[in-house]
N, C-alpha and C positions, 0 to 999 in steps of 0.2 A: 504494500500500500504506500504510496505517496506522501511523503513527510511535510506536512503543512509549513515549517520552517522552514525545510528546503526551497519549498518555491517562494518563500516571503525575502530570501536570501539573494534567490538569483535575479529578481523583479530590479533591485536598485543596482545592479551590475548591469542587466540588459539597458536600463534607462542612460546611465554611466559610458557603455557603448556608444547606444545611439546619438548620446551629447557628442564624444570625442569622434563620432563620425560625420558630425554637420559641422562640427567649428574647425575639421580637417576639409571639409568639403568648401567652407564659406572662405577658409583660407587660399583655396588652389583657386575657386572663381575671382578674387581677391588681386590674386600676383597674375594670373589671367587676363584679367584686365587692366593690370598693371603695366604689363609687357605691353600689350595691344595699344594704350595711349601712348606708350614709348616711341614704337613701329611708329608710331602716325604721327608723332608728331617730329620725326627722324625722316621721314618721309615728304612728309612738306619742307621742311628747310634744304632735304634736299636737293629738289624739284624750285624750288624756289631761290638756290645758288647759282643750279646750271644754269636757269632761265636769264636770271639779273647779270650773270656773266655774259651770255650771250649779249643783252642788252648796252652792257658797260664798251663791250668790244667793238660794236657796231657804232656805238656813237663817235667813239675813238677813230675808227677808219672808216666812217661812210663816204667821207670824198676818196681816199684810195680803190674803196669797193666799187662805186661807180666807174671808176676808170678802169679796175682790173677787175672784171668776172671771176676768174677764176679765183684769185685772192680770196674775194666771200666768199665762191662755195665749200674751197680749200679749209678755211675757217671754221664757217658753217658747222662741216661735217665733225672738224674736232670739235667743239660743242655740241651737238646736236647727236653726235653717234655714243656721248654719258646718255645719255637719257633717254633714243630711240632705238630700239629694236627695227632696225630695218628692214632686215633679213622678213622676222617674224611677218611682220606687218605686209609685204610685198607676196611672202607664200601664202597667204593667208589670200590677199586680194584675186591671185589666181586659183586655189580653192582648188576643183578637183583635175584643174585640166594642168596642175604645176604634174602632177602624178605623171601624166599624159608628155610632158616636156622632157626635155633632155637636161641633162645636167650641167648643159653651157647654156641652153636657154633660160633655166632660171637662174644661174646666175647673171643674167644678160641682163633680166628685167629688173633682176636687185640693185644693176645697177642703173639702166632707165629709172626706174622708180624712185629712186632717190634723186637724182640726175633731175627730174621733172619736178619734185618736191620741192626742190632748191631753188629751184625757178621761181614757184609759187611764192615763197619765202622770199626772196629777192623784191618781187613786186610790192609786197605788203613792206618787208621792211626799212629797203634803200628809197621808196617813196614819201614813206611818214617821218616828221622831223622828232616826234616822242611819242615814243610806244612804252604803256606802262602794263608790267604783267604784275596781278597780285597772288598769291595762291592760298584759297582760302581756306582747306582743308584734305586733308588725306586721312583716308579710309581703310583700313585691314581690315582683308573678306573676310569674316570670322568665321565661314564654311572651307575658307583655302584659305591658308597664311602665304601662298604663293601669288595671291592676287590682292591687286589694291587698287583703289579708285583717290584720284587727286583732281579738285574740284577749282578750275581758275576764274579771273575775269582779265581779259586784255584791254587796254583803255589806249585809243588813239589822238593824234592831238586835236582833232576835229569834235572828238568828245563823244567819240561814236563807242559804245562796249558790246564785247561779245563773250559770251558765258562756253567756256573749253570746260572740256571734262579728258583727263588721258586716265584710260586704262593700260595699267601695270602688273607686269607677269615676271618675279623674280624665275631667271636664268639660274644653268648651272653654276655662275662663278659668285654668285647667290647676292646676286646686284637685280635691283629692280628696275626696269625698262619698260616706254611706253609702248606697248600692242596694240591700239586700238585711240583712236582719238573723236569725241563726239563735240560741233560745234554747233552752238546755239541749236541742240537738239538733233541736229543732223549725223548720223551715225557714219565717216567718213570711210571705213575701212567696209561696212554692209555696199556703202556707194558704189565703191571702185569696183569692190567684188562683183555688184552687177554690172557695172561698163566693162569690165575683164569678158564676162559671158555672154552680153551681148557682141562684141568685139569678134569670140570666136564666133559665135553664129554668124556674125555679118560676112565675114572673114571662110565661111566653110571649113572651120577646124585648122585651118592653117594658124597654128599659134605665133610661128618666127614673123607673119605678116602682124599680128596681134602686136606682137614684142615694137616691131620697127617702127609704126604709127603712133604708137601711144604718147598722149602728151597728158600733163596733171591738171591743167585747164580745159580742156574739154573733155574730161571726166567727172565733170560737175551735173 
């Protein structure tokens, strides 16, 4: 028979457990999100180094960048290749038909695509005399600590702002780069992915014709 003490005994051990298993549990959600405002807010000064250096540099050589092309995009790219996944972002554009490609043709397009990106960037920024970028917040996916979302506003001197948002996909070398960039709502890397496949279609599957025409201004 069951010893009435006994179970009066082990009542306030089990209670005692389940204490030290919630103030162990409130503890790890605790340093949890401890870490997590870390990430993000290591992640915004990040993003908002590269950007302001980029910015510092342009203002410094916008008369050489006008006279030398290549100087900017030369530049450009050492800024802009901290904090873009180019690679990512261009396989991504071509989507199922990169499979379909050979492997000088996508790196062909990795380099158009950037090559055309640069361009875009040229126009926006050797034309405005202050461009202010602010970055208001970065995000860790809390379902992938491999993804994150950084939230900006670019401000031109016309007074004009546009709301950027870049998604971020920590790589192997466990640096986080932007994959994906959405402007004032408009999903840019979904964009190009469908100009990429309409392109083949127009094109009849000839990708290297795809590759040769492509420009980042009439992928809008």
């Amino acid at each position: 028979m069951r010893h009435p003490v006994s179970g009066q005994l082990k009542q306030p051990f089990l209670v005692l457990f389940i204490s030290w298993v919630l103030v162990c549990w409130c503890f790890l959600l605790s340093s949890s999100a401890a870490a997590e405002a870390s990430i993000n807010l290591e992640l915004k000064h990040y993003i908002s180094r590269s950007m302001n250096q980029l910015i510092v540099k342009l203002k410094a050589h916008k008369t050489e960048y006008k006279r030398d092309e290549n100087l900017f995009y030369r530049d450009l790219n050492v800024e802009l290749s901290k904090v873009i996944d180019f690679r990512r972002i261009a396989l991504k554009v071509m989507g199922k038909h990169g499979r379909l490609a050979t492997k000088a043709q996508r790196e062909q397009f990795i380099r158009v695509f950037k090559k055309s990106l640069y361009q875009t960037y040229a126009q926006v920024l050797l034309d405005n005399n202050e461009v202010e970028v602010s970055v208001i917040n970065a995000i860790l996916n809390p379902r992938n600590p491999k993804k994150a979302k950084v939230n900006m506003l670019i401000k031109s001197a016309s007074g004009s702002s546009y709301d950027v948002s870049y998604a971020l996909h920590k790589g192997k070398d466990q640096t986080f780069r932007v994959e994906n960039i959405v402007i004032m709502g408009i999903n840019v890397g979904l964009a190009y992915k469908d100009r990429f496949q309409q392109q083949v279609k127009a094109y009849k599957g000839n990708i290297k014709t795809v590759i040769d025409n492509w420009t980042f201004d009439k992928a809008a």
